[in-house]
N, C-alpha and C positions, 0 to 999 in steps of 0.2 A: 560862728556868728554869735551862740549865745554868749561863746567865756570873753568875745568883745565886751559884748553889752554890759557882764558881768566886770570890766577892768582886770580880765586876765591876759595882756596882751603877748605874752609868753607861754603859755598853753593853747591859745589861737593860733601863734604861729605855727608851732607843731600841726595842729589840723592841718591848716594851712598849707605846712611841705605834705603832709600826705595827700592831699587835694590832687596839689602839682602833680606831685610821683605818677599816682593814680591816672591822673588825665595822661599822662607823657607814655604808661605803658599800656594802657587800655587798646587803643589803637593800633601800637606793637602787637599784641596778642590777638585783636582781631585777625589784622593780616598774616598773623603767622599760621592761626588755625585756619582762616578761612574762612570766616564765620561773618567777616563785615554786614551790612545792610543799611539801609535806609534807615530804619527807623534807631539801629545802633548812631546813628549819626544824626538822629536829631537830639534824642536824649543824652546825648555826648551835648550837648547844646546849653540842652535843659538844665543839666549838671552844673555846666560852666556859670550859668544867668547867674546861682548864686554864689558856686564857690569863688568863682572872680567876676561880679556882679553886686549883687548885696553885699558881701563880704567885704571888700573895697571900702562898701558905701556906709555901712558900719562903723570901720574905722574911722573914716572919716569925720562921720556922726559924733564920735567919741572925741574926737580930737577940735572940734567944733564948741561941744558940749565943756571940754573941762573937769579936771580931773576931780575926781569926788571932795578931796582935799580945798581943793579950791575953792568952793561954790559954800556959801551961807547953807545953811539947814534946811532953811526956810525954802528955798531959792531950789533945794535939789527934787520939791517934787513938782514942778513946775515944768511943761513939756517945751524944749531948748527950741522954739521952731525957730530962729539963726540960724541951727543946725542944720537943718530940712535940705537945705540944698546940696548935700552931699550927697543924696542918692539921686540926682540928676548923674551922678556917674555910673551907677547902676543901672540907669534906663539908657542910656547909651552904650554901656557894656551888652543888652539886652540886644540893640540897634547894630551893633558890630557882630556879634555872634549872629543874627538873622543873613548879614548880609553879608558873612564868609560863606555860609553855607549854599548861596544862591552864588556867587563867584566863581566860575570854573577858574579863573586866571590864580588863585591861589592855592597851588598844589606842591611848590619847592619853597615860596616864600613868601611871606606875609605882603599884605598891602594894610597899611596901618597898622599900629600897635596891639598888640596880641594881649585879651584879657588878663591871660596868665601872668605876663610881662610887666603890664599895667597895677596890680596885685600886688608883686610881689615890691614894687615902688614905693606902694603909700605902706605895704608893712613894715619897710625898711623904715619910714618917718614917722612912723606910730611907735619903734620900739624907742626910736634915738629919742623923743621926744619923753617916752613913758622913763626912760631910764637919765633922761634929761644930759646926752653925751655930748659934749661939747660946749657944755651949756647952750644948747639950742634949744631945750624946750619951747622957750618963751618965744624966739620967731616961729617955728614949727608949728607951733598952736594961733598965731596970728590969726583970726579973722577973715582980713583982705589977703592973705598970704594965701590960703586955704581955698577962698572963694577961686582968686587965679588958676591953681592948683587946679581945681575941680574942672574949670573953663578949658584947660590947655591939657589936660589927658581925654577928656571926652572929644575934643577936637581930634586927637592923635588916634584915638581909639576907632573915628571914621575915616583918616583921614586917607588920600591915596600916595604915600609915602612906601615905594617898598622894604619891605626890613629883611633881613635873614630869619630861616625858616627854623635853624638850628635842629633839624632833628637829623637822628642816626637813620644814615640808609643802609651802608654796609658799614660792617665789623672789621676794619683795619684802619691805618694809622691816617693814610694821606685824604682821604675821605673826612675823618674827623678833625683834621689838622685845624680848623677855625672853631670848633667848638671845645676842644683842649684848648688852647690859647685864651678861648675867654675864660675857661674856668683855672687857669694860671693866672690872670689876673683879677679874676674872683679873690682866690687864696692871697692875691698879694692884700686886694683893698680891704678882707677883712684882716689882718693882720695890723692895716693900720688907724683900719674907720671903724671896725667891728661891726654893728647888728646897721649903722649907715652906711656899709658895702651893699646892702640891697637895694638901696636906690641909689648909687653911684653906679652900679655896676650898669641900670636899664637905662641910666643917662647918658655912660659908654658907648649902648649897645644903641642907642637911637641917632647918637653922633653916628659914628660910625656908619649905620646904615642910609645915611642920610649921603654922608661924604662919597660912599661906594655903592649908591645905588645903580649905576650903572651898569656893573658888576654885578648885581643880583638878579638884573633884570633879563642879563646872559647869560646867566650859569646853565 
């Protein structure tokens, strides 16, 4: 969050993937030792509120605010409140993390967008924007483009949409067969989108579960 605030959106990201990691195996190693609990499982919560909560909203904040470059001198100590609305997606990441944890129905597969998920979206358009690919900066930092943004992932992030749950149960091939497959189209779309394969990929992954929700709802 700080090297956000900071305009390091590339050593954020690093955090960032260790965040992820971190959440994806914590879990794994509870249950492997047997050590799970309640209270591991709120603070598992707690964790998330900011790494994919504030963090998010951060970005967003920054992306909102404008990059140091841009803004008059005068102008950069001046608090951007425009910006302010970007952590309406933090109090709803807040809002979604409460209300997985009270959900028995979420135990193979999400019902709305999964903070993590959500995260690694807007870093994908913080990098393409900070590295300006495509020449997208200049929409990507829109204002009303932004606002939208903020309004349609906080919506997703409550919403009752099931998604794929993507975690490893067991260790062999036909088990993981859908979670290979997206990370083979992962590797295709940074190949061609680069650091905007982050949020193309959770734009796939929310199609798709939207088109096969049916199928998730049986698995």
């Amino acid at each position: 969050m700080l090297f956000t605030f900071y305009w390091k959106p590339e050593v954020a990201a690093l955090f960032t993937a260790a965040s992820f990691v971190f959440d994806y195996l914590d879990g794994m190693a509870a249950r492997a030792l047997k050590v799970s609990s309640p209270l591991g499982k709120e603070l598992d919560s707690l964790a998330d509120v900011v790494s994919f909560g504030v963090v998010p909203g951060a970005m967003l904040f920054q992306l909102l605010s404008g990059e140091p470059s841009a803004i008059p001198g005068f102008m950069q100590s001046l608090v951007p409140i425009a910006a302010f609305p970007a952590f309406i997606l933090s109090a709803f990441s807040g809002l979604r993390l409460a209300k997985f944890n009270l959900d028995t129905r979420q135990t193979s597969y999400f019902i709305g967008l999964s903070t993590p998920a959500c995260t690694v979206f807007v870093l994908g358009l913080t990098l393409t924007a900070h590295h300006n690919l495509f020449g997208l900066a200049e929409f990507i930092s829109n204002q009303w483009f932004l606002y939208g943004l903020i309004g349609l992932l906080s919506w997703l992030l409550v919403s009752e949409i099931p998604m794929f749950g993507m975690k490893v149960k067991r260790f062999d091939l036909s088990s993981n067969a859908f979670n290979l497959s997206f990370l083979a189209l992962f590797a295709v779309l940074v190949f061609f989108l680069k650091e905007l394969a982050l949020s193309a990929i959770i734009v796939c992954y929310i199609a798709l579960s939207i088109v096969l929700k049916n199928k998730i709802i049986h698995e």
